[in-house]
C-alpha positions as CSV (number, residue, x, y, z in Angstrom):
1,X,-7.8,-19.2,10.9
2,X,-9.4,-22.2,10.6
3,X,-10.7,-22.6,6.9
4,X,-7.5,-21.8,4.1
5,X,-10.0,-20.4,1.9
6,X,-10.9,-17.1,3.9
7,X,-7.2,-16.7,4.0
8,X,-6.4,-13.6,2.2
9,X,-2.8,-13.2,3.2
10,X,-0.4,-15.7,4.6
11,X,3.3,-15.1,5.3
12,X,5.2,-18.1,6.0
13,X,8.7,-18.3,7.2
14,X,9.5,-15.1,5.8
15,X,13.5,-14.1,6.8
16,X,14.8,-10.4,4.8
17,X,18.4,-9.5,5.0
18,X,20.1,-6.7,3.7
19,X,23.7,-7.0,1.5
20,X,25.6,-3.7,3.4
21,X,29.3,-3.2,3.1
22,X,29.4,-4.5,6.6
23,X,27.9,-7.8,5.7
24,X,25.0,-9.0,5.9
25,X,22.2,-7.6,7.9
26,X,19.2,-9.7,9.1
27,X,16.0,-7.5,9.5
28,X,13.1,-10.1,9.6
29,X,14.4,-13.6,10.9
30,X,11.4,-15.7,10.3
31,X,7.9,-15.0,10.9
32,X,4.5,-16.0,10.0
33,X,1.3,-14.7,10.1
34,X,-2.4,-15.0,8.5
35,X,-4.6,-12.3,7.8
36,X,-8.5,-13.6,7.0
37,X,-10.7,-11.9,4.8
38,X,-12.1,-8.7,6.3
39,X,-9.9,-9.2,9.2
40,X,-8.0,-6.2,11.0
41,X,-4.5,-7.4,12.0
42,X,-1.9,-4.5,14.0
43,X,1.9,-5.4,13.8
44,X,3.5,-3.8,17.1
45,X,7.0,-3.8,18.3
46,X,10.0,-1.6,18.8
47,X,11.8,0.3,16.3
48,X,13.5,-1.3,13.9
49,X,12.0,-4.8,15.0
50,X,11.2,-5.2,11.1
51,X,7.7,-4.1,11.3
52,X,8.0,-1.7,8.1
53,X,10.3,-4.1,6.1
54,X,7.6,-6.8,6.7
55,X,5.0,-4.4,4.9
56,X,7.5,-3.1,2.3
57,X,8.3,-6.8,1.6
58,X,4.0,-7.7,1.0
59,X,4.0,-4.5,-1.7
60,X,7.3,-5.9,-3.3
61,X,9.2,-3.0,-2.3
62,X,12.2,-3.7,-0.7
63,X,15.8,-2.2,-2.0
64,X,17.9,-4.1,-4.6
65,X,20.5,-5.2,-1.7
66,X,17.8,-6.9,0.0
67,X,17.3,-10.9,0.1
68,X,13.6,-12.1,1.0
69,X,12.9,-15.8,1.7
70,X,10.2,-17.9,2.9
71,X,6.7,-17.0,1.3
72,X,3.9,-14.2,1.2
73,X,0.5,-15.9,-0.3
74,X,-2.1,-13.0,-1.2
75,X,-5.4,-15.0,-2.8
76,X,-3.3,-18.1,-4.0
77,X,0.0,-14.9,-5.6
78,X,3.2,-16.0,-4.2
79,X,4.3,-12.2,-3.8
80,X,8.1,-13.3,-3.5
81,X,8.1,-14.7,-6.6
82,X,6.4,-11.8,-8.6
83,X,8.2,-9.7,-11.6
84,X,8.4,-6.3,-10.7
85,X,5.6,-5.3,-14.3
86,X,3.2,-8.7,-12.4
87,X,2.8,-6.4,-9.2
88,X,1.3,-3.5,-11.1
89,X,-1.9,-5.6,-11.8
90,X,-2.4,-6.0,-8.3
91,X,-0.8,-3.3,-6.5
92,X,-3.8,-0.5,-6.1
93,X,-6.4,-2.8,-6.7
94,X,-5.9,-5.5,-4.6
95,X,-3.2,-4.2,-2.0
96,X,-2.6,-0.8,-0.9
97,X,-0.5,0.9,0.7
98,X,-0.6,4.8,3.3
99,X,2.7,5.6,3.8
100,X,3.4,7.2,6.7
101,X,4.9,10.7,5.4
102,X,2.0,11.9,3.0
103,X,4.6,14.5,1.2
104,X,7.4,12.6,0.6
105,X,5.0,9.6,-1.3
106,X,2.9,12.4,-2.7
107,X,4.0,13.9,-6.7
108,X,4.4,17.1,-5.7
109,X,3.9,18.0,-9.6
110,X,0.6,16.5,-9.9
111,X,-2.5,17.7,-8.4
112,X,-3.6,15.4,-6.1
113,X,-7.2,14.9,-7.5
114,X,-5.1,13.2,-10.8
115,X,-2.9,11.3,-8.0
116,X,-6.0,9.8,-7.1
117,X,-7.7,9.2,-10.5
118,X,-4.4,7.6,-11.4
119,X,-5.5,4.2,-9.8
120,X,-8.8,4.5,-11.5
121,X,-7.0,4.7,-14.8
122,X,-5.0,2.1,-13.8
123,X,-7.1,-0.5,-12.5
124,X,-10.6,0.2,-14.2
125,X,-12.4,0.9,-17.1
126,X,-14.2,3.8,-16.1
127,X,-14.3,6.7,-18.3
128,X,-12.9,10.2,-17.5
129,X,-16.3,11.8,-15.9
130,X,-17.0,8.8,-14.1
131,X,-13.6,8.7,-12.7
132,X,-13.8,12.3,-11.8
133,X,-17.0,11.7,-10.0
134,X,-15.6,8.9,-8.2
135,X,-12.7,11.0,-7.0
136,X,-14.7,13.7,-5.5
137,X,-16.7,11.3,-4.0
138,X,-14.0,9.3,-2.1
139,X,-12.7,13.1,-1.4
140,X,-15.9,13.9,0.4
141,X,-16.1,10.2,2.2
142,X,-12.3,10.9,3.7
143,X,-13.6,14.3,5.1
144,X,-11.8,16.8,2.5
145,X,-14.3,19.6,2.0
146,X,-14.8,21.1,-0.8
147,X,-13.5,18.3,-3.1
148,X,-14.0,20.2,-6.7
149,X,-11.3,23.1,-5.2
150,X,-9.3,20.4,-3.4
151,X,-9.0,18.6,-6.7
152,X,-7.2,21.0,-8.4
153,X,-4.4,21.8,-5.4
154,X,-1.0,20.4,-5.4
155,X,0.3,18.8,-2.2
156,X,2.4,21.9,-0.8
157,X,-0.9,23.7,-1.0
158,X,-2.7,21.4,1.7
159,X,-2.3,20.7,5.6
160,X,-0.7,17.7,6.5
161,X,-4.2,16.3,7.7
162,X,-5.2,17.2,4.2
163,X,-2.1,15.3,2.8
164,X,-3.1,12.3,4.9
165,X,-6.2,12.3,3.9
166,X,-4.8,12.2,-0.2
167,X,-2.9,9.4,0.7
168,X,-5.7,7.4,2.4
169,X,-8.5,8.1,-0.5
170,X,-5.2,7.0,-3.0
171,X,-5.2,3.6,-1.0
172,X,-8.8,2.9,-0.9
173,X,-10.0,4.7,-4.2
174,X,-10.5,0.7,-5.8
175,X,-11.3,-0.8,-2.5
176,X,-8.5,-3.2,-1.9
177,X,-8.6,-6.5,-0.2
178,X,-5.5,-5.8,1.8
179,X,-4.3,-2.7,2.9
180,X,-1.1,-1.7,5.3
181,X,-1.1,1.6,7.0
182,X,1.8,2.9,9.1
183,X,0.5,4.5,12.6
């Protein structure tokens, strides 16, 4: 990237390591990257290179044993430095996150259309039938049919395309400016 100001996200230096009753563990030993506005970026590399503690570190979710140093800049944020009630403001609305197993990050005692209005709620000040509306039409832009009856299901009651497809309108429901998806 050339000019700092279409910089969206830069990661400088960043090292994790894990507290295990081993010792310590060292999972990400220093990178550094830039992501530009509007910019696609894809993170390869073999299992258990530190790929996914990269991302979990970006949405401040890492595990109390875990150590992060270094820095992760999102618009001018130092994410590392963050209090875990700070992140809510921008975590949905700014960053996202699709997790790669749709059950397991889905409530399975919510109906998903409510999952998805959640981040409305959250992160807008639209009232209930406008956030219903919005719902069903993010449901019909990630290819769910019939979003009205699909709105009203609980995850166990969907395909795991269908699940997917939750998780991705969930992510994108407030159109972030950063977004990490697993595969």
């Amino acid at each position: 990237m050339n000019c700092e100001s279409e910089s969206l996200l830069e990661i400088k230096d960043l090292k994790i390591a894990f507290k295990t009753p081993e010792g310590i563990f060292h999972a990400v030993k220093g990178i550094s990257l830039e992501v530009g506005k509007r910019e696609i970026v894809g993170i390869v590399g073999e299992s258990g290179c530190g790929k996914t503690v990269t991302a979990l570190s970006i949405m401040h979710l890492l595990p109390d044993n875990s150590v992060a140093t270094g820095s992760i800049d999102f618009s001018g944020i130092d994410l590392l430095s963050l209090k875990e009630n700070e992140t809510r403001e921008t975590h949905g609305r700014d960053i996202s996150m699709i997790f790669q197993d749709s059950l397991s990050s889905l409530n399975p005692l919510m109906k998903v259309g409510r999952q998805i209005e959640e981040n409305l709620m959250i992160h807008t000040s639209l009232d209930s039938r406008d956030r219903f509306l919005e719902v069903l039409d993010i449901m019909n832009n990630v290819g769910l049919p019939d979003p009205e009856q699909t709105y009203n299901k609980y995850p166990h009651e969907l395909s795991g395309g269908m699940r997917q497809r939750i998780a991705i309108a969930i992510a994108i429901v407030c159109n972030p400016d950063l977004m990490r998806s697993a595969r």
